[in-house]
N, C-alpha and C positions, 0 to 999 in steps of 0.2 A: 559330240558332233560326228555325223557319218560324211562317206563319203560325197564326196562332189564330182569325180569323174574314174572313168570304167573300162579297163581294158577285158574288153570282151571274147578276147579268143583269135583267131580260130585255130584251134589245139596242134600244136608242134609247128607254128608261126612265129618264135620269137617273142610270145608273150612275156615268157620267164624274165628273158635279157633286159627287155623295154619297161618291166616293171621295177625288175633291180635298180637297173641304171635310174628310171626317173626317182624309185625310193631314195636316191644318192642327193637328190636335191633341197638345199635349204631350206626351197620352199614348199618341199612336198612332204607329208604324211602317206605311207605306204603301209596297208595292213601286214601285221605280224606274219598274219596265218595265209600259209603262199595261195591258196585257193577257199576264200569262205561260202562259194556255191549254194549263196544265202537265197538268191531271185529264181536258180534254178531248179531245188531238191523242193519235195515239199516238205520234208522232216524235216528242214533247217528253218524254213520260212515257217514253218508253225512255231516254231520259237519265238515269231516275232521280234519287232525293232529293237524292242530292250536290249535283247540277247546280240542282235547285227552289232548294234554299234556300242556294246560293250566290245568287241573286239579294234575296235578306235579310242581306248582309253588315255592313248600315249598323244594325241592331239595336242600340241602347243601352240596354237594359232598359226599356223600354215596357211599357207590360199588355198593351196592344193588337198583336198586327203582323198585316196585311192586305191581302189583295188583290183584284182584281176583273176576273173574265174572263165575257163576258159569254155567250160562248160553255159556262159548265156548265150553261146551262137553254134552252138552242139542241135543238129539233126535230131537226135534222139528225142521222143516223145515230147514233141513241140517244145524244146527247153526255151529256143531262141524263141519263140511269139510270145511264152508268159512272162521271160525273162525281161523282154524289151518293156513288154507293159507295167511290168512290177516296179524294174527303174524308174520309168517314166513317172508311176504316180508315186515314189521314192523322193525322184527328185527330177522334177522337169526340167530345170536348168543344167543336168548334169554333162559333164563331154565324156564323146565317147571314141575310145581308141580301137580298132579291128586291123589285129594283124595278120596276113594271107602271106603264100607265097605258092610255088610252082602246084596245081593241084594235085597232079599225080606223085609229084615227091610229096606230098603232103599225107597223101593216102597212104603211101608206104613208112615215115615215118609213125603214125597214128598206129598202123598196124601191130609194129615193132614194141610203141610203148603199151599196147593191149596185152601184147604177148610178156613183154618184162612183167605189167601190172600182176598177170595171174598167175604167172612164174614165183611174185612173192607176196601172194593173197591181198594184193591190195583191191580187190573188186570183191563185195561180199557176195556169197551167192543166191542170195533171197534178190541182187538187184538184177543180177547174171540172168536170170529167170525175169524177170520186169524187160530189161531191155532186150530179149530173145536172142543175148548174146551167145554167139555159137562158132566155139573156135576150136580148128584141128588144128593146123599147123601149117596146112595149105593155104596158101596167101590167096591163089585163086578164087577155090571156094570160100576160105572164111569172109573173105568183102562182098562175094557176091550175096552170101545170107547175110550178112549183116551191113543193111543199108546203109546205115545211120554214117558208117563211115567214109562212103562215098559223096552222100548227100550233102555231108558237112564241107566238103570243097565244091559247093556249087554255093559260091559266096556271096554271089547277086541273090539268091534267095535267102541264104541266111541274115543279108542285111538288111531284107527287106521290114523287117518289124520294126527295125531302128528306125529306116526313115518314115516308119507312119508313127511317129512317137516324135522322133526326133528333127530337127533344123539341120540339113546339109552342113550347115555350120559349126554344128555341135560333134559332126562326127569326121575323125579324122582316121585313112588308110596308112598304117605301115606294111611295105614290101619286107618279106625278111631278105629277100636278094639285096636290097636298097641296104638296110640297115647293113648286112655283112661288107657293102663294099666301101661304103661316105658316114659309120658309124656317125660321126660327128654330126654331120649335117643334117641326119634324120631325126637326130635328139635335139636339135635345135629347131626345127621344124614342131618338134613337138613344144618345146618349153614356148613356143609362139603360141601353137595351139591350147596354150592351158594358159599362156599368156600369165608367164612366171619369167624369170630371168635367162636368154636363150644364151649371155655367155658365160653361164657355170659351167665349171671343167670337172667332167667326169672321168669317175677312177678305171679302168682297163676298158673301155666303151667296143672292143672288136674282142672282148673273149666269149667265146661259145658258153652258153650256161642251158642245161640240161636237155641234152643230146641223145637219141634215143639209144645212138650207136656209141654210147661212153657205158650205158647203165648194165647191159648182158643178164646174162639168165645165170640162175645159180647154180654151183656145182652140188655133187652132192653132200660131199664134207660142208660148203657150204649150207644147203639145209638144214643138216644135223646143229652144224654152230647157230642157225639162227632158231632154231626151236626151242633153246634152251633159255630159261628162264632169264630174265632182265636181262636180255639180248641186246634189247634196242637203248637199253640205262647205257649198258656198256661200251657199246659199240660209237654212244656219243662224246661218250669222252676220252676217245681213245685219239692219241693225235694223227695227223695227216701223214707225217711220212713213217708212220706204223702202220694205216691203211692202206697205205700205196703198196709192199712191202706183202700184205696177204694178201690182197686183192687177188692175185691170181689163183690162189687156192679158194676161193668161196663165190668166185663167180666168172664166167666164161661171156668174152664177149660177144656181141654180133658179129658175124664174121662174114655174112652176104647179104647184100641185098635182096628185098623180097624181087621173083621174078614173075616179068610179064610176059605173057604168050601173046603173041600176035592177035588171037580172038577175043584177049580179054582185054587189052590195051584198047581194041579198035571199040568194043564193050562201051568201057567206060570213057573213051570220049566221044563217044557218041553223048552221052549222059550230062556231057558236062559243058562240051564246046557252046554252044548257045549264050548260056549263062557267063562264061568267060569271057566273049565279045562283049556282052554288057556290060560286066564288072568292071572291064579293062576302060573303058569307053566311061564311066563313070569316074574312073581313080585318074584318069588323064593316060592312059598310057596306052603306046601303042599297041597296036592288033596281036602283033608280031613278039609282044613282049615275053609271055610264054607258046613254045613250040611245044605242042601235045601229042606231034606224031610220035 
């Protein structure tokens, strides 16, 4: 059995949390693998269904089974328009979850995990090259070349493939503002939405889970430790307050904010504000709900 409903993104919105915490539910099945970017790569999707829902083999008759790639509502070379269709003829019954939040904090988190991602080669470079990804270290410039990460918080557009796919019905907005401040409330909103049991009690429902500004860039001692063979054998089983403990020698955290220059802030909301009234106005919320100056 595959899934039946999809947290779709949008990348450093709370995906992580919303998919843990609902994995926590009796009645949900939660894929293993934290992102299987099965509707959006095409080298995953030529694998075909087999291969998909071989990664759902722990299915015990759940209502729910689910997963979450945040990459189906990604800008980047129309991920979100094949992605919505691929679901759709996947499974046309399916719900679907879209988590947003303030867009310009959103563009600077994004930023931040580009820069961890390459800091520890997790972007190969044959894709590096596909998506014209092209990064200094200038937060300015690198968003200004590389679209994709703008466009991805213009969220009335990214959802637009959903609702020509999908039933208003079938798709449900989470705020990450919402979830940080009424955790509770927002996970019960959803067990509505999946129309599963909304008074299960979930285990830590307000801890942050994968934070752009927890993850940091490596030192160099830390490179050296992770080049070295069965790094990652090792480094899994090593326990939590021995992590804790080198962490500062093998990686250096975030320590600022990317910053905005008056030119580029006014830039990109120009870009985005339109879409924002819509979206808001769509999700119920007011005008007012993000301030973009």
């Amino acid at each position: 059995m595959g899934p039946n409903f999809f947290i779709i993104g949008a990348p450093k919105c709370g995906t992580t949390s919303i998919a843990e915490l609902l994995g926590q539910h009796e009645d949900v099945y939660f894929c293993p693998k934290k992102e299987p970017r099965f509707f959006s790569h095409e080298s995953l999707y030529n694998r075909g269904v087999e291969y998909y829902e071989g990664l759902f083999e722990g299915v015990e008759g759940q209502k729910r089974v689910g997963e979450g790639s945040t990459t189906y509502s990604e800008a980047w070379v129309n991920r979100d328009k094949k992605s919505a269709e691929r679901i759709h003829e996947y499974c046309p019954s399916a719900r679907i979850i879209y988590c947003v939040r303030h867009p310009l904090r959103r563009i600077e988190s994004h930023y931040l995990d580009i820069i961890w991602a390459l800091n520890n080669d997790l972007i190969p470079e044959p894709e590096i090259e596909r998506r014209s990804l092209s990064v200094t270290g200038n937060f300015g410039e690198d968003i200004t070349k590389n679209r994709g990460v703008i466009e991805t918080s213009n969220y009335w557009k990214r959802l637009e493939p959903y609702k020509k796919n999908f039933s208003d019905e079938q798709i449900y907005v989470v705020f990450l503002e919402d979830l940080r401040a009424t955790p509770s409330q927002v996970l019960r909103s959803c067990c509505d939405f999946l129309e599963i049991d909304p008074t299960y009690s979930f285990e830590d429902p307000d801890e942050a889970r994968n934070e752009s500004t927890s993850k940091g860039l490596a030192t160099g001692f830390g490179r050296l430790i992770r080049a070295l063979p069965g790094y990652q054998t090792i480094a899994g089983g090593v326990p939590l307050f021995l992590k804790r403990l080198v962490r500062p020698l093998i990686r250096d955290p975030f320590t600022e904010k990317p910053d905005w220059s008056p030119k580029l802030r006014d830039t990109v909301v120009s870009e985005i504000e339109e879409d924002v009234k819509s979206f808001l106005e769509y999700a119920g919320k007011p005008r007012d709900y993000w301030t973009l100056e």
